[in-house]
N, C-alpha and C positions, 0 to 999 in steps of 0.2 A: 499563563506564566507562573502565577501561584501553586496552579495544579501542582505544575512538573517540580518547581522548587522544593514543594511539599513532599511529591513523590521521594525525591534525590534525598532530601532531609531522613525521612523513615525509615527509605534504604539504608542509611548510612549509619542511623541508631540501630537497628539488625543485624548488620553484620558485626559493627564494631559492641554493640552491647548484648542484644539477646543472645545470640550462637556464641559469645564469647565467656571462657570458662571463667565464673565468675573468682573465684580463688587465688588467679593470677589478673584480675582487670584492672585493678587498681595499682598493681605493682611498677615502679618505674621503667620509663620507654616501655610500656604494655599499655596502659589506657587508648590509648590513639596513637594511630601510625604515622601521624605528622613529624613527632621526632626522629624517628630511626628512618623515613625517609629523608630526613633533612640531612642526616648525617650521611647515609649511602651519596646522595646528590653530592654532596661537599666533596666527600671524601673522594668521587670520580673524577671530579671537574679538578680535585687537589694535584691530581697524580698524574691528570691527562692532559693537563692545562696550565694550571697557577702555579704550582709546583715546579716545575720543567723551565717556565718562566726567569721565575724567581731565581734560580737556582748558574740559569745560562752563564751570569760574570762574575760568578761568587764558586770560591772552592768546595768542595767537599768537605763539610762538618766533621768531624769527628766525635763520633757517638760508641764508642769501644764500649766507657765504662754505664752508659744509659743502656746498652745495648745487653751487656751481658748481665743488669739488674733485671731486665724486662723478659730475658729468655730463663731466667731463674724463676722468675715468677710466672711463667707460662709452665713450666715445668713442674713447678709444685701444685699450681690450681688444673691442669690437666691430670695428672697421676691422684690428686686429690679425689680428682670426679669419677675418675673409672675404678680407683680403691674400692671407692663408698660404693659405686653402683654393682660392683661385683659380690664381696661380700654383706652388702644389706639387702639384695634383692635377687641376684643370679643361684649363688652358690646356696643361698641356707631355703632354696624355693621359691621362694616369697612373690618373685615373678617369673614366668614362662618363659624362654624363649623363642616356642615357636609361635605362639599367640596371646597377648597379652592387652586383655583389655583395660580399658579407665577406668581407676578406681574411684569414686567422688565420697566415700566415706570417710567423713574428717576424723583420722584416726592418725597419732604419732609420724606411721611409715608413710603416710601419705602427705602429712605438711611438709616432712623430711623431701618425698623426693617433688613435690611441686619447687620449694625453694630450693633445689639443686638444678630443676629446668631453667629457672630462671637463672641463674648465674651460670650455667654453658653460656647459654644466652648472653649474659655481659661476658662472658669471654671473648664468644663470637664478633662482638664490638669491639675487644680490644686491641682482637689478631688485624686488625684496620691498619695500627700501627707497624705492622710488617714495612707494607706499603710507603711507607710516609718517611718509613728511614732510608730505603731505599732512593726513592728523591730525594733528601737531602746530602746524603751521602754521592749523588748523581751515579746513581748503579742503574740507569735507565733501562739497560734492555733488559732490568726483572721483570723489569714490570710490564710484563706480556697481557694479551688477552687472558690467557688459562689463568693468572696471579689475580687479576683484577676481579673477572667474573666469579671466577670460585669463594674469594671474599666478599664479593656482594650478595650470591647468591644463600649463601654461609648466614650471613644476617637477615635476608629478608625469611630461611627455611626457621632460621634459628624463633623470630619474632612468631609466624605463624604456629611452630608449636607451642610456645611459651602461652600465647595468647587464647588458642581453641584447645589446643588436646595435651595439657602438660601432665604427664605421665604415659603408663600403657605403654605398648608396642615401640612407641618412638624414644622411648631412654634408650633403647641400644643404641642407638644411632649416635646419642651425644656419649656412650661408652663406647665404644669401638672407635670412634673420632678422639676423643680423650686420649685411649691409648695409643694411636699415631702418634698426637701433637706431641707426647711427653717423649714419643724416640726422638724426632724430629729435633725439637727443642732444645735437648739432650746432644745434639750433634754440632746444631747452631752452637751451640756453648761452648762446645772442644774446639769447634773451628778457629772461636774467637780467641779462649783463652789457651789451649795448646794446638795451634794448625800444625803440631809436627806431629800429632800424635795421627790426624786425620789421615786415612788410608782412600785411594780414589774408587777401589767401589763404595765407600757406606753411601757415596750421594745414590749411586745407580738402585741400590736393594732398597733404600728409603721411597725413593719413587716406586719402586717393585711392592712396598709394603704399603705404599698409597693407593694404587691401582686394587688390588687385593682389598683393602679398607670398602672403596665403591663393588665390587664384587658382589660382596657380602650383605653390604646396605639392599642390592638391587636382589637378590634374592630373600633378606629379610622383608623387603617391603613387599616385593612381587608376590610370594605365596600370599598373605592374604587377602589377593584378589580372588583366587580360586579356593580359599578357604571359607564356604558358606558358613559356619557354626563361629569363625572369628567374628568377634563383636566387635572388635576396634575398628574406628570408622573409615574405608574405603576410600573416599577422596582424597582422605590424606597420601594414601600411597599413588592418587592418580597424580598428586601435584609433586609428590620427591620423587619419584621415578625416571619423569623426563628428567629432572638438574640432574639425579645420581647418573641416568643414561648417558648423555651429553658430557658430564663434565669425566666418567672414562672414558668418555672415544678423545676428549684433548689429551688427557694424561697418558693415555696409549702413544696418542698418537707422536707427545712428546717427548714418547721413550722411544718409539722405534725411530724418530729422528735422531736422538742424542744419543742413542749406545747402541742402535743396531748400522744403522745405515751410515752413520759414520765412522763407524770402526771401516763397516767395509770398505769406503774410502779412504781410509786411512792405510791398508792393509792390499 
C-alpha cells in the first residue's frame, strides 16, 4: 500500500511540478489543479442544480446595470489581448503564424506574453459568469449543453496552457478567441443598452463568426501534426483538437437547427 501511495505521490509531483513550465507554476490558480477544479465543479453543479433550485420561487434578479459593467469589461480585456498579441508579436514578426515554437529565454517579449497567458486564462474564469447571470435572471434554456461545456472546457484548455506551454503556437488561440469575445461582448452590450438598435441577423453571423473562430483553431492546431520541423509540442494539439472538433460539430449543429431548418419551417 505504501508502494502504490508513493507511486501516485511522484506521479502527481511530475506532472504537476517537473513537465510544468516553471515561469507560470507558481502563478495563481496554476500551482495545482485543485483550485480551478474546485471552481468548474461548483460552478456545474451551480447552473445544473443549486442554481435552478434556489431560483424556482424567487423572481428574476435584475442585473441590467452589473451586467452591462461586466460586458464593458469583457470587452476591454478581450480587445486588450488580441491588440497586444497582434502588434507585439504577429504584425512586427516576432512570432510565426504558421509555426511557432516556445520561447523559454527570459527576455522583456517573453515575460510580456507569459503574463498575457496567464490573464486569457483569468478571463476564461470570469466568462463563468455568463452562466450564473443567466440563472439568476432564470433565462434557463441558455444554459444548454453547448454554453455549459464550452465554458468548462474554455477553463480546463485555458489552465493546461497556462500551466505546461504558455506562449508559442498556442497564443493564437487566445487571439483569435479574444477577437470573437470583443464582437460578441460588443453586441451583448447594444442588446442591453440600445435593443432597438439590434438587427436580427447580428445574432446569426456571430455564431457564423464563432464557427469560423473553431475552423481556424482546427487547422491552426492540425498542421502541426504533419509538420516534422515544428518544434512546438504535439500533444498539445492532440488534446485541443478533439474540444475544438467536437465543440464545431455543437455549434454547427446549433446553427443549422436555429437559422436553417427553422426558417424552413417557418416558410
Amino acid at each position: 500500500m505504501g508502494t502504490l501511495v508513493d507511486n501516485i505521490t511522484q506521479y502527481y509531483h511530475y506532472i504537476n511540478d517537473d513537465i510544468a513550465d516553471p515561469r507560470t507554476n507558481t502563478f495563481p490558480l496554476v500551482s495545482s489543479p485543485v483550485p480551478i477544479l474546485v471552481i468548474m465543479v461548483v460552478y456545474h453543479r451551480f447552473v445544473r442544480s443549486w442554481g435552478p433550485a434556489f431560483m424556482e420561487k424567487r423572481q428574476p434578479y435584475d442585473l441590467k446595470k452589473v451586467i452591462i459593467g461586466y460586458n464593458i469589461i469583457q470587452i476591454y480585456l478581450s480587445a486588450f489581448l488580441a491588440v497586444q498579441c497582434m502588434i507585439r508579436l504577429y504584425l512586427p514578426g516576432n512570432y510565426s503564424i504558421w509555426c511557432q515554437k516556445i520561447i523559454y529565454e527570459d527576455t522583456p517579449l517573453e515575460k510580456m506574453v507569459v503574463g498575457y497567458v496567464w490573464l486569457y486564462y483569468m478571463v476564461k474564469i470570469v466568462d463563468l459568469l455568463d452562466t450564473i447571470f443567466f440563472v439568476l435572471r432564470k433565462k434557463f434554456t441558455h444554459v444548454s449543453f453547448l454554453h455549459v461545456y464550452h465554458h468548462l472546457g474554455m477553463c480546463l484548455l485555458g489552465y493546461i496552457g497556462t500551466k505546461y506551454v504558455p506562449g508559442g503556437h498556442g497564443v493564437m488561440l487566445g487571439c483569435i478567441n479574444s477577437m470573437v469575445h470583443a464582437v460578441m461582448y460588443s453586441y451583448y452590450l447594444i442588446s442591453i443598452v440600445r435593443p432597438h438598435w439590434v438587427q436580427q441577423w447580428w445574432k446569426k453571423y456571430i455564431t457564423q463568426l464563432q464557427i469560423l473562430q473553431f475552423l481556424l483553431l482546427i487547422i491552426h492546431f492540425g498542421h502541426v501534426l504533419f509538420e516534422p520541423s515544428c518544434e512546438y509540442p504535439k500533444w498539445i494539439s492532440f488534446m485541443f483538437l478533439p474540444h475544438n472538433i467536437f465543440i464545431l460539430y455543437l455549434f454547427s449543429d446549433f446553427y443549422i437547427k436555429e437559422y436553417i431548418l427553422r426558417k424552413c419551417k417557418n416558410t
